[in-house]
Residue frames relative to the residue before (quaternion, step in Angstrom):
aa qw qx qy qz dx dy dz
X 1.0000 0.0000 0.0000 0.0000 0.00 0.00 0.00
X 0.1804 -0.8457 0.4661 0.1872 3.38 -0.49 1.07
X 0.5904 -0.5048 0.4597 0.4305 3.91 -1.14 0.73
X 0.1968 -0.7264 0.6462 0.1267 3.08 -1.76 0.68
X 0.3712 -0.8264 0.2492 0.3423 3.45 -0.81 0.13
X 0.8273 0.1201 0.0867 0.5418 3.32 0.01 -1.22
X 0.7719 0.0769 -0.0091 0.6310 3.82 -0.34 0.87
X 0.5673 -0.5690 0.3970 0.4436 4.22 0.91 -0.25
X 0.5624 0.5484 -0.4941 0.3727 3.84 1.42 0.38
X 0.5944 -0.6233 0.3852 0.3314 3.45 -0.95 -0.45
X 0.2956 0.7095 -0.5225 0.3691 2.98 1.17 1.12
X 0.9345 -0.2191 0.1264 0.2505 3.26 -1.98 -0.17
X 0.0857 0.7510 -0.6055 -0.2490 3.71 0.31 -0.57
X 0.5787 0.4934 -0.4165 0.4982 3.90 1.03 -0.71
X 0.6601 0.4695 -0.3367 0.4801 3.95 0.74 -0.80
X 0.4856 0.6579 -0.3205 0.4781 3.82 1.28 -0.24
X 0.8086 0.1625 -0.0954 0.5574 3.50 0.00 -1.23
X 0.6425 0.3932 -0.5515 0.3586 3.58 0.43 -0.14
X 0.3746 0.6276 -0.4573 0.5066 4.05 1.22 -0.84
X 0.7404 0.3809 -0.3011 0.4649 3.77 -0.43 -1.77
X 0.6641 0.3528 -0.4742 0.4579 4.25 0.04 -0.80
X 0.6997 0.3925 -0.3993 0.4438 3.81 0.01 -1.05
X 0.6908 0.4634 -0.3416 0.4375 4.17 0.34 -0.38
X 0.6703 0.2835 -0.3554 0.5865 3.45 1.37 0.09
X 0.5549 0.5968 -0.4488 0.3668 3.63 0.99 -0.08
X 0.6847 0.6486 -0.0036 0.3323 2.62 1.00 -0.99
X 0.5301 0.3010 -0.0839 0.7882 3.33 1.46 -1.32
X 0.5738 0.4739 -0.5526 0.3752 3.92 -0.10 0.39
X 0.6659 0.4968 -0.1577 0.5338 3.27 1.23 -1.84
X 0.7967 0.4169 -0.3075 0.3113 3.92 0.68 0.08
X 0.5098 0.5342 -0.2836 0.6118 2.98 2.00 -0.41
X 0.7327 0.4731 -0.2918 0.3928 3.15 0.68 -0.54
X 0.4907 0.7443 -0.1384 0.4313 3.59 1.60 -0.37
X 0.6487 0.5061 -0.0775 0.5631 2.95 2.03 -1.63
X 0.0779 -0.7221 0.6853 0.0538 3.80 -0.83 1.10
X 0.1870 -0.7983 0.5722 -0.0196 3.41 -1.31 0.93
X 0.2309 -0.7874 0.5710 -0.0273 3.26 -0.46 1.71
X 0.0598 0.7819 -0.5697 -0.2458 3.13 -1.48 0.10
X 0.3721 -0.7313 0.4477 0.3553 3.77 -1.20 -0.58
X 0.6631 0.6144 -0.3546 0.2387 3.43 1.15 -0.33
X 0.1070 -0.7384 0.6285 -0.2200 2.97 -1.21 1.62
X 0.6937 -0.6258 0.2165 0.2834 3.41 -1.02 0.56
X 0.6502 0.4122 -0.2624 0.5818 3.11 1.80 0.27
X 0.3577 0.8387 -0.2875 0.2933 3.33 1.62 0.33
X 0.1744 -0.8186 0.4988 0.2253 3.84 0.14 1.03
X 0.1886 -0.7863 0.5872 0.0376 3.21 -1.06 1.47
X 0.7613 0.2185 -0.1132 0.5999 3.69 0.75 -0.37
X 0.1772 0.7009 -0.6667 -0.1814 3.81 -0.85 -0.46
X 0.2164 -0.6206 0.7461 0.1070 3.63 -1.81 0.23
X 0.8074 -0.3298 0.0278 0.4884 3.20 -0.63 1.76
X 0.8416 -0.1736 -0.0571 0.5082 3.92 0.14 -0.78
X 0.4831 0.5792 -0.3341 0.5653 3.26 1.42 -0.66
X 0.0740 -0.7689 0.6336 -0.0432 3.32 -1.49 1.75
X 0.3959 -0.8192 0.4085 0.0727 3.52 -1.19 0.89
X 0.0527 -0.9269 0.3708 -0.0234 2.73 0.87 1.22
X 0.7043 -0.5536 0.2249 0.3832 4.17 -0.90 0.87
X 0.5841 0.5745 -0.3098 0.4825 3.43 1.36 -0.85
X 0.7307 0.2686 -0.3169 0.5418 3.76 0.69 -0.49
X 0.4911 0.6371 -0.4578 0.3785 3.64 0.82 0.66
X 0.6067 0.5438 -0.2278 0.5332 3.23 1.72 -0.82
X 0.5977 0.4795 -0.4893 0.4164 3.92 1.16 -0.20
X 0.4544 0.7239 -0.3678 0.3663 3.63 0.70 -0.26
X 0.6364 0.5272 -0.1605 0.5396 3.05 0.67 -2.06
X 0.6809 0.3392 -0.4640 0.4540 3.92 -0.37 -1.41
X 0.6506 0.5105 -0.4203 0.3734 3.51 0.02 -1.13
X 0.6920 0.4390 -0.3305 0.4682 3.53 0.26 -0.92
X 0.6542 0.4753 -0.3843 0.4454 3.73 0.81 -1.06
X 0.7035 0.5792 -0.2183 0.3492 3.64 0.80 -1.07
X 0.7454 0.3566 -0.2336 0.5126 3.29 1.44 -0.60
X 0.5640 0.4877 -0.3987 0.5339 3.61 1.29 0.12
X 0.5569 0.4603 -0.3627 0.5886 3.77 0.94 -0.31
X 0.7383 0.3273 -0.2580 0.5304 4.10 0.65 -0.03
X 0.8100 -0.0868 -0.0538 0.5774 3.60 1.25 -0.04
X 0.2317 -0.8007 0.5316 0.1503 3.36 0.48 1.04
X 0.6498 0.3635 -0.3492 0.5689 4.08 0.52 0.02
X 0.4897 0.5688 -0.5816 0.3137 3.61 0.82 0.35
X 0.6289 -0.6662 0.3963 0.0605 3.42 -0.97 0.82
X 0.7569 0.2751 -0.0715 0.5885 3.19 1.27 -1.35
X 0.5478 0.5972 -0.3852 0.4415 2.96 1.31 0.40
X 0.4532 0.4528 -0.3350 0.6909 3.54 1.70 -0.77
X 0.8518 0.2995 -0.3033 0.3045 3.62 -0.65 -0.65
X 0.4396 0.4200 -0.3877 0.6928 3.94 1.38 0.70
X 0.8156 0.2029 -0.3444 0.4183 3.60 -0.13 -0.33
X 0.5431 0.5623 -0.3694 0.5023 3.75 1.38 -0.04
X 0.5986 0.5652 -0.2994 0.4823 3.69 0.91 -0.76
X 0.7418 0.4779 -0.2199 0.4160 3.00 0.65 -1.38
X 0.6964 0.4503 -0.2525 0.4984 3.63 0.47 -1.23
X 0.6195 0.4511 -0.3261 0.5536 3.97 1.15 -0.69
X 0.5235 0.5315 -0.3472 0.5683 4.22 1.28 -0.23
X 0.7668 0.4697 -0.2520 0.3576 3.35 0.23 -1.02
X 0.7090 0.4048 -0.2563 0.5174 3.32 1.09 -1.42
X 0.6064 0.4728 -0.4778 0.4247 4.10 0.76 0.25
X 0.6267 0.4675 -0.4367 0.4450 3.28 1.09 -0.80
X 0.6455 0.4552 -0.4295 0.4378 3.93 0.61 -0.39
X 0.5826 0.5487 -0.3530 0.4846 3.56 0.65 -0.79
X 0.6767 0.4868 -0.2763 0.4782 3.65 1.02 -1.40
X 0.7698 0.4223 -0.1853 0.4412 3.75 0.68 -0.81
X 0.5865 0.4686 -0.4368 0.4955 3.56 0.87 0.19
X 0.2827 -0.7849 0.5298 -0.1523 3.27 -1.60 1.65
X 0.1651 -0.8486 0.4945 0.0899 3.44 -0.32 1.20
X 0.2503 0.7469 -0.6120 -0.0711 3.32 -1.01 -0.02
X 0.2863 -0.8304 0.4202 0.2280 3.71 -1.06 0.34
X 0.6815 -0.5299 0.2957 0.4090 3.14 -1.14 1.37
X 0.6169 -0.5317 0.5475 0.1921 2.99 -2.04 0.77
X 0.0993 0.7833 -0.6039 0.1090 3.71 -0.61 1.49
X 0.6176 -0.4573 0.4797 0.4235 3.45 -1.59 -0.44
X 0.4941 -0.6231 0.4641 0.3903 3.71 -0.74 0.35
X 0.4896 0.5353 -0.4595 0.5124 3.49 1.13 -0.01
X 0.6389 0.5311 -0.3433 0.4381 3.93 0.53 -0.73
X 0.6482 0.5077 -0.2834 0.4917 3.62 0.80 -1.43
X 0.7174 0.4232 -0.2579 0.4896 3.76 0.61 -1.35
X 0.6582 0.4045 -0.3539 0.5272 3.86 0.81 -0.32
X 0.5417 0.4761 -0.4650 0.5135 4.05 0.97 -0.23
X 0.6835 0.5890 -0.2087 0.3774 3.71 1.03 -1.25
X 0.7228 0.4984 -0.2430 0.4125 3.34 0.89 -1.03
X 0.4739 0.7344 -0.2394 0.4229 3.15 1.96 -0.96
X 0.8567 0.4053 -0.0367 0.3168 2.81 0.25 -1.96
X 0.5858 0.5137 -0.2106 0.5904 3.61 1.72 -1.20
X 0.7946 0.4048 -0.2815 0.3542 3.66 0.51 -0.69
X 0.6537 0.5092 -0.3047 0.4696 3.20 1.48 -0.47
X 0.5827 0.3887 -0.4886 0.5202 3.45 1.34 -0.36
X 0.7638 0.3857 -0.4892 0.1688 3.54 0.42 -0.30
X 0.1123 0.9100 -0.2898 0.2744 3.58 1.50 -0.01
X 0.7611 0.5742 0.1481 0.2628 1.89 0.07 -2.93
X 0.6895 0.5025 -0.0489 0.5193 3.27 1.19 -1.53
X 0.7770 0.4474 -0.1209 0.4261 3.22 0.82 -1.29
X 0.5363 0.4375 -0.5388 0.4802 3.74 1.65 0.31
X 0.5065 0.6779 -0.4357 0.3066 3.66 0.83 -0.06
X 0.6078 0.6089 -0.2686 0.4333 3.33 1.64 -0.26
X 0.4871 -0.5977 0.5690 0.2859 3.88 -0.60 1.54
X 0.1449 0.7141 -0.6847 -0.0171 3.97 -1.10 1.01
X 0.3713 -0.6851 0.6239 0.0592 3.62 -1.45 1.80
């Protein structure tokens, strides 16, 4: 019975795991590159309607209300759907307010994060390929 390789074709298994180390080298050294800022704070405008802005602190009057009426009638309805709204608002405006940029390197770093990462996915791929 003869050995198969990658995925059961007869490709690489040595082109396999080296591909898979450089695609995590690689993706380590780029995530890790990436700093992530944010802005959201309690005066933080998360929504606006023409001039009028919605800002995260008046997202939170909803919620109490919602908290205040589910703690007086836990089957109250509009109480689930204010404190759902709100907590589904809030978590876009954080999601919405968070900023990425990537550290300052040498173009020799970036192209060595790149070569990693592009060559190992292509590798990777390419033991999947039947060779006669």
């Amino acid at each position: 019975m003869a050995v198969k390789g990658a995925g059961g074709t007869n490709g690489g298994i040595g082109q396999f795991f080296i591909g898979l180390i450089m695609i995590i080298a690689g993706g380590y050294l780029f995530l890790n590159a990436i700093h992530i800022r944010h802005e959201f704070h309690l005066g933080y405008r998360l929504y606006s309607f023409g001039t009028f802005n919605l800002t995260s602190g008046m997202v939170l009057i909803p919620f109490i209300f919602g908290i205040g009426l589910i703690f007086y009638n836990y089957k109250s309805i509009l109480g689930w759907l204010l404190t759902g709204a709100s907590l589904i608002m809030l978590g876009f405006g954080i999601i919405s307010s968070l900023q990425f940029q990537l550290q300052d390197m040498s173009a020799f770093e970036l192209l060595t994060i790149l070569v990693l990462l592009v060559g190992g996915i292509g590798l990777f791929l390419s033991s999947f390929r039947t060779y006669d």
